[in-house]
VMD Tcl script that draws the C-alpha trace (Angstrom):
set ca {
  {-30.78 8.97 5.26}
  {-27.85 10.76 6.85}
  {-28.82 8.63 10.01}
  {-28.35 5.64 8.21}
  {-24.89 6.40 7.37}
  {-24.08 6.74 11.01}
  {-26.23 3.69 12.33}
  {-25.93 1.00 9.51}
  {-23.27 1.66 6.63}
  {-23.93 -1.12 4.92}
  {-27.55 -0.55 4.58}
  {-26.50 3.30 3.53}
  {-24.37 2.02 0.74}
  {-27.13 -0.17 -0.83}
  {-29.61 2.87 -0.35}
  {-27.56 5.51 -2.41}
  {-26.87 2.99 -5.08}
  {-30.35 2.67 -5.26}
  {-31.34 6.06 -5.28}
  {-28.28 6.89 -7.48}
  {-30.15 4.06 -10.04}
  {-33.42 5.60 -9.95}
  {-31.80 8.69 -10.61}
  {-33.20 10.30 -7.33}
  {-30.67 13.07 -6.61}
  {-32.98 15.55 -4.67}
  {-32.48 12.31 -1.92}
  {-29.24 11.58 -2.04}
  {-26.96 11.92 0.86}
  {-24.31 13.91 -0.83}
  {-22.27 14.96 1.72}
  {-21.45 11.68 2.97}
  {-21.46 10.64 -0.94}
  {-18.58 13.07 -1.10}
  {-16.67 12.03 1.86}
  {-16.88 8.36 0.70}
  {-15.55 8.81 -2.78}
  {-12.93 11.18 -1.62}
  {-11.95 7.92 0.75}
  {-11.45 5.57 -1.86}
  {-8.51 7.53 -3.61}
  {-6.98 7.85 0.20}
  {-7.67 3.99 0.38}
  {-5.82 3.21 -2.85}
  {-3.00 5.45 -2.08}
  {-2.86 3.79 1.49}
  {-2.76 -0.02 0.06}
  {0.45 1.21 -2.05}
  {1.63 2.68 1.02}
  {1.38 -0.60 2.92}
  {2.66 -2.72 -0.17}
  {5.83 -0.78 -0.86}
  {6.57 -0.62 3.03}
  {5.67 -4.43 3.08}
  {8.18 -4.56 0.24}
  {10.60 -2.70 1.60}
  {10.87 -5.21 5.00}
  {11.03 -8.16 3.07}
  {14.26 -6.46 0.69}
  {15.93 -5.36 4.12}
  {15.61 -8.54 5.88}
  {16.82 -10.50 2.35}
  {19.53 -8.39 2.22}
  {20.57 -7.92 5.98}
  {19.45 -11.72 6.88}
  {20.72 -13.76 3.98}
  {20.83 -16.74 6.44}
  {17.43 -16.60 6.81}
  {16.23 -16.15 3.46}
  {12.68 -18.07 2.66}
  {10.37 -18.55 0.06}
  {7.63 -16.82 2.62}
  {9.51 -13.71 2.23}
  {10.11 -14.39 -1.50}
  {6.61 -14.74 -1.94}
  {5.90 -11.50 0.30}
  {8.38 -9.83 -2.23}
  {6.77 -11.29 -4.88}
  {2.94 -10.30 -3.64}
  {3.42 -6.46 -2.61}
  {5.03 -5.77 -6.15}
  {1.85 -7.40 -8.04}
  {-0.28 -5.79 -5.52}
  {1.37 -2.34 -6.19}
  {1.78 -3.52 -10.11}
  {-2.28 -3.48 -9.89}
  {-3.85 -0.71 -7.62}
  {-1.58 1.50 -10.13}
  {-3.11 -0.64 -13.64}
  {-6.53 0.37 -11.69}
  {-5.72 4.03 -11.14}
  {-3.35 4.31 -13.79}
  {-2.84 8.41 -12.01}
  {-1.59 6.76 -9.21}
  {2.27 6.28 -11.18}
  {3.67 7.99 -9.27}
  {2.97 7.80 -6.12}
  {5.08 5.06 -4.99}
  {8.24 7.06 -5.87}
  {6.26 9.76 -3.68}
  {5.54 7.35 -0.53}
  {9.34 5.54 -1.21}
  {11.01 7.16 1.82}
  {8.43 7.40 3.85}
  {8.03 3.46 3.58}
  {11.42 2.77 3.83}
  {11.76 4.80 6.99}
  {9.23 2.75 8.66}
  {10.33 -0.62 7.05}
  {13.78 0.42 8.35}
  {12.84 0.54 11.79}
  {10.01 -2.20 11.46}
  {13.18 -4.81 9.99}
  {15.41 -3.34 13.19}
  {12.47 -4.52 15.37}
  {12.15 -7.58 13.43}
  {15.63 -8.90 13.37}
  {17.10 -7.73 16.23}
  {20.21 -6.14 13.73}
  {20.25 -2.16 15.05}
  {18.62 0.94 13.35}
  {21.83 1.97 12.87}
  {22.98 -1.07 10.24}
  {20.02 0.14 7.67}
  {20.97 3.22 5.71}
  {19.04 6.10 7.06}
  {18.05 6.91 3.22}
  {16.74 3.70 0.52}
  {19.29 2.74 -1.24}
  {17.28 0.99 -3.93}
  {16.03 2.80 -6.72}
  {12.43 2.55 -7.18}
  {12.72 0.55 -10.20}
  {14.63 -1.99 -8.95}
  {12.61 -2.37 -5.81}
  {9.03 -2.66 -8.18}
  {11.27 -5.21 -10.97}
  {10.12 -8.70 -9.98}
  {13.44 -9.69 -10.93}
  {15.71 -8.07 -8.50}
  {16.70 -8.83 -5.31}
  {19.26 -7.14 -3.13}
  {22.59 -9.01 -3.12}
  {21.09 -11.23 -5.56}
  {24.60 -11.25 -7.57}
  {26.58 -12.48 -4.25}
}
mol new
graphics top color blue
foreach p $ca { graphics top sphere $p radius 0.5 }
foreach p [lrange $ca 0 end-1] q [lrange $ca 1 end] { graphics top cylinder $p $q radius 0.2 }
display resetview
């Protein structure tokens, strides 16, 4: 079956579950079994990656853009907290990673809001200057009390 894996993943998938069912271990692929559960808790750590840098964009460009400020990036705001707000109700371990993965995020939304606005790396702080509970309240928003 480890061909399968290699060939047609799909196909793979529904095989294991099957054998996994039928309680077949001697025929399970576990190696591959292995490497595909230890992918799903790097694929849940990566979506809260994503979300938080996503976040993290939309909170510089509010802030640094207030000219410009839409409801697309209010409801980008919005969306990457709830989707954050979930993969962590789902994996409840997962707490604290965002406060983890909060500077690496904010260095790349840094230089991903430099790229997007046109304002220069050097405006943005080099270090976040939200706290990680204001960035995750849906409440907040930078210069919100201007």
């Amino acid at each position: 079956m480890s061909t399968t894996y290699t060939t047609d993943f799909n196909l793979w998938v529904q095989q294991t579950a099957q054998l996994l069912r039928e309680r077949r271990w001697q025929e399970i692929d576990l190696e591959h079994l292995i490497e595909e559960v230890e992918d799903l808790g790097k694929s849940e750590r990566r979506g809260i990656s994503s979300q938080l840098t996503r976040l993290l964009l939309h909170l510089l460009k509010w802030q640094y853009q207030p000219q410009r400020r839409s409801d697309s990036w209010l409801d980008s705001i919005t969306d990457a907290r709830t989707q954050i707000e979930l993969a962590i109700q789902d994996s409840p371990s997962l707490k604290s990673y965002p406060a983890k993965q909060l500077e690496p995020s904010y260095q790349q939304a840094r230089r991903k809001a430099s790229k997007q606005t046109g304002i220069p790396l050097s405006v943005f702080p080099t270090k976040c200057s939200y706290s990680l509970e204001l960035i995750l309240d849906e409440d907040w928003l930078p210069g919100k009390d201007e």
